[in-house]
C-alpha positions in Angstrom: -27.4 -6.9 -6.5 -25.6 -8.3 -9.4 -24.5 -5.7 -10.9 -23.2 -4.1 -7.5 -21.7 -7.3 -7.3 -19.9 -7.1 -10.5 -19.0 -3.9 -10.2 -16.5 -4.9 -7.1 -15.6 -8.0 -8.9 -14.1 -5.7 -11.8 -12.0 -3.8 -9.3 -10.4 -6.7 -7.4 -9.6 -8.0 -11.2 -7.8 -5.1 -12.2 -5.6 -5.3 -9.0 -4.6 -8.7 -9.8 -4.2 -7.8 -13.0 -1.7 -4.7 -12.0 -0.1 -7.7 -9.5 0.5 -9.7 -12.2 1.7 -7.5 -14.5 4.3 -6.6 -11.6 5.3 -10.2 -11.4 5.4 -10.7 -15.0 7.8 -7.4 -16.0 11.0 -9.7 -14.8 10.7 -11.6 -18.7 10.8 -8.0 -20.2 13.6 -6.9 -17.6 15.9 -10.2 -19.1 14.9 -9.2 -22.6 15.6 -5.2 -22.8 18.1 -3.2 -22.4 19.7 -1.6 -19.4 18.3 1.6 -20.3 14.5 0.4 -21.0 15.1 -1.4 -17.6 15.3 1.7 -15.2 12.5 3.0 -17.3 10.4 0.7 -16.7 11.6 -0.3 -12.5 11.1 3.9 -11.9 8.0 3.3 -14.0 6.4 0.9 -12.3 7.7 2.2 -8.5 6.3 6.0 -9.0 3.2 7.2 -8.0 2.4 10.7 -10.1 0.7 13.5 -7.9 -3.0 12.8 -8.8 -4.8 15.1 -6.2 -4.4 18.8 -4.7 -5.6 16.8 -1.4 -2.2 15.5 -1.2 0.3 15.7 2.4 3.8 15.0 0.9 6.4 14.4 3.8 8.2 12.8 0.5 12.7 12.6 0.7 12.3 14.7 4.1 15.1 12.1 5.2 13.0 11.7 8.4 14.2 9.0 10.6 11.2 7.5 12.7 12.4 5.5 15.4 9.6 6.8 18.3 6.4 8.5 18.5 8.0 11.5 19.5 10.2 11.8 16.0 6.8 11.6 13.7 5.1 14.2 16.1 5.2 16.9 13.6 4.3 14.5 10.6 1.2 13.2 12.7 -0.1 16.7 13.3 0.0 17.7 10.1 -1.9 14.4 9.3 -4.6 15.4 12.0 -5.0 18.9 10.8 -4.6 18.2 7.2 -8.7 19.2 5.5 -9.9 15.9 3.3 -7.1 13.9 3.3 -6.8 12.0 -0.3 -3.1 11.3 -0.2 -0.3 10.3 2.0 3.2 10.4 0.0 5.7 9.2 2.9 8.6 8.0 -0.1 12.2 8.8 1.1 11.9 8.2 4.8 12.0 5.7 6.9 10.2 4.0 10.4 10.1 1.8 13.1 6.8 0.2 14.5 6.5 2.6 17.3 6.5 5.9 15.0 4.3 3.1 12.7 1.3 3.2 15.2 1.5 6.6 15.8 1.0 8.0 12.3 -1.6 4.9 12.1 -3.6 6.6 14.9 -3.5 10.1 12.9 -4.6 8.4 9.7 -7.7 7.0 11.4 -9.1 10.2 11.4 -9.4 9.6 7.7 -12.0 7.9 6.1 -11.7 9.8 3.1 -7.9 8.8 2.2 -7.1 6.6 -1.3 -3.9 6.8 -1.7 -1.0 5.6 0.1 2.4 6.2 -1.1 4.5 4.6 1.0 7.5 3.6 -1.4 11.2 3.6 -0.3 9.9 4.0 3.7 11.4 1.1 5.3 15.6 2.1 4.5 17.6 0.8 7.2 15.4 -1.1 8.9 15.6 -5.2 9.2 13.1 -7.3 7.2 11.6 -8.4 10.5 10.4 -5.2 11.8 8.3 -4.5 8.8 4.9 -6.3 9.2 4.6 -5.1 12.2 5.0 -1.2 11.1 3.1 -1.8 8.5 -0.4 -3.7 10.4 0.3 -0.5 12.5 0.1 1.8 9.3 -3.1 0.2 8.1 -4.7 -0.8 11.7 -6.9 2.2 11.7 -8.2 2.2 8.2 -10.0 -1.2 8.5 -12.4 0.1 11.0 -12.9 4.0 9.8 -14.9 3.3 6.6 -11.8 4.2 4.0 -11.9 3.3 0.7 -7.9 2.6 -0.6 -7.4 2.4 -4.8 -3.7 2.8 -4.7 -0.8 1.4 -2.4 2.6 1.7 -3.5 4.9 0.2 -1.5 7.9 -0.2 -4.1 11.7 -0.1 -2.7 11.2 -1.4 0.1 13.6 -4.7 -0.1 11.2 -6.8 2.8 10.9 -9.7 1.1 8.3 -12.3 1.5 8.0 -11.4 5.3 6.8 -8.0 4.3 3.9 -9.2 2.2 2.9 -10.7 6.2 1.8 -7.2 7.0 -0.1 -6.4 4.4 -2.7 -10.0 4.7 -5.2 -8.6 6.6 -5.5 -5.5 5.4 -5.5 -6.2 1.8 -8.7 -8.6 2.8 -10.3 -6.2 4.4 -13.3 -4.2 3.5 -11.2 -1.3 2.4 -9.2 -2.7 -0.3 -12.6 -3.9 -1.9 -11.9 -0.8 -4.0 -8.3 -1.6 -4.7 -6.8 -0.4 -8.2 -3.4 -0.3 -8.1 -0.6 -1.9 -5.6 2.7 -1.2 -6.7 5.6 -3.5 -5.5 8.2 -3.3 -7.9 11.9 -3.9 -6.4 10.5 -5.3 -2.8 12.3 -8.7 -3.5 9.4 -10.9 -3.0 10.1 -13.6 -5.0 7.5 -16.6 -5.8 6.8 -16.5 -2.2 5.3 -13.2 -2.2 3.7 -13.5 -5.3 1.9 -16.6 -3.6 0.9 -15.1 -1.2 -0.4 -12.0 -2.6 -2.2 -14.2 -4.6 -3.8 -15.9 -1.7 -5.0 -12.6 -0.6 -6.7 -11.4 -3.6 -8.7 -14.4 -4.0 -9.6 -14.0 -0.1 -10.3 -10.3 -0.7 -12.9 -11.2 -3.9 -14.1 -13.9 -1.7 -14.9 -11.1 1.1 -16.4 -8.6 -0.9 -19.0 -11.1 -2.6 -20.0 -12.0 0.9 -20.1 -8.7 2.1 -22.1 -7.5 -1.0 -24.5 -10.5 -1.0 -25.2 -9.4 3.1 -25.9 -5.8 1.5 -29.4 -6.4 -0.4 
């Protein structure tokens, strides 16, 4: 049990740690140059193709604003054989085509990855925790396992971070190793809060491991 216990313990620290380091890259951004700067911002906002059981829909330009404009996106979710990654960068949705690809994605227990940068152009600040509870709705309950979330470029603010509370609590970000949210203009806000939801998350998973044995 303890070292089950540990185990989990180790993977919540390291996404903290990643968090942190996010939070922290604004001293080296007022101390480098302009060049090292966009280095390090595309750096720290790009997710590198780590699976062959990856469905890109990436800078398709796709403009979700109902269930019927992600039809074709969501089918190719459905039908798409072991699932590992989701890379939806360069595109952009409202709530409505939100739940819809949610739906498709709960057919997915096997997913890990969700690259998700640079999805929310256009759309107010408002609108995004909704789209985004949609997004992750499904996974809480299907038995998915998430290690990375990248949801860089997307300017929501501290609102934003709202969506993400109860799912990065949840059961599957207990294996959480990287959430990427450079350029999302949190602010100390965010950062709070995201902190708050980490130490809920290890808090969570110790319960949930204790109940295991």
């Amino acid at each position: 049990m303890t070292g089950a216990i540990g185990a989990s313990v180790a993977k919540v620290a390291v996404a903290a740690a990643a968090v942190k380091s996010y939070f922290f890259s604004s001293e080296y951004f007022n101390s480098s140059s302009p060049s090292s700067q966009l280095i390090m911002a595309d750096t720290l906002s790009k997710s590198l193709q780590s699976t062959e059981h990856e469905l890109s829909w990436a800078s398709r330009s796709l403009k979700g604003n109902s269930a019927e404009d992600v039809k074709e996106l969501c089918d190719d979710i459905e039908q798409f054989n072991q699932l590992i990654a989701l890379r939806l960068e360069g595109n952009t949705i409202n709530e409505a085509a939100a739940t819809a690809i949610g739906i498709a994605l709960e057919k997915h227990s096997e997913i890990q990855r969700l690259i998700w940068n640079d999805l929310f152009t256009t759309r107010l600040k408002t609108e995004v925790p909704q789209s985004l509870i949609k997004l992750t709705q499904g996974l809480m309950t299907n038995g998915a396992h998430i290690v990375e979330i990248n949801l860089s470029d997307n300017a929501f603010g501290p609102i934003g971070v709202k969506g993400l509370e109860t799912f990065l609590c949840s059961s599957a970000c207990f294996s959480l190793e990287e959430l990427r949210l450079n350029n999302c203009g949190m602010g100390i806000d965010g950062g709070k809060v995201n902190k708050n939801e980490f130490v809920l998350c290890l808090k969570n998973l110790i319960l949930t491991s204790s109940f295991s044995y």
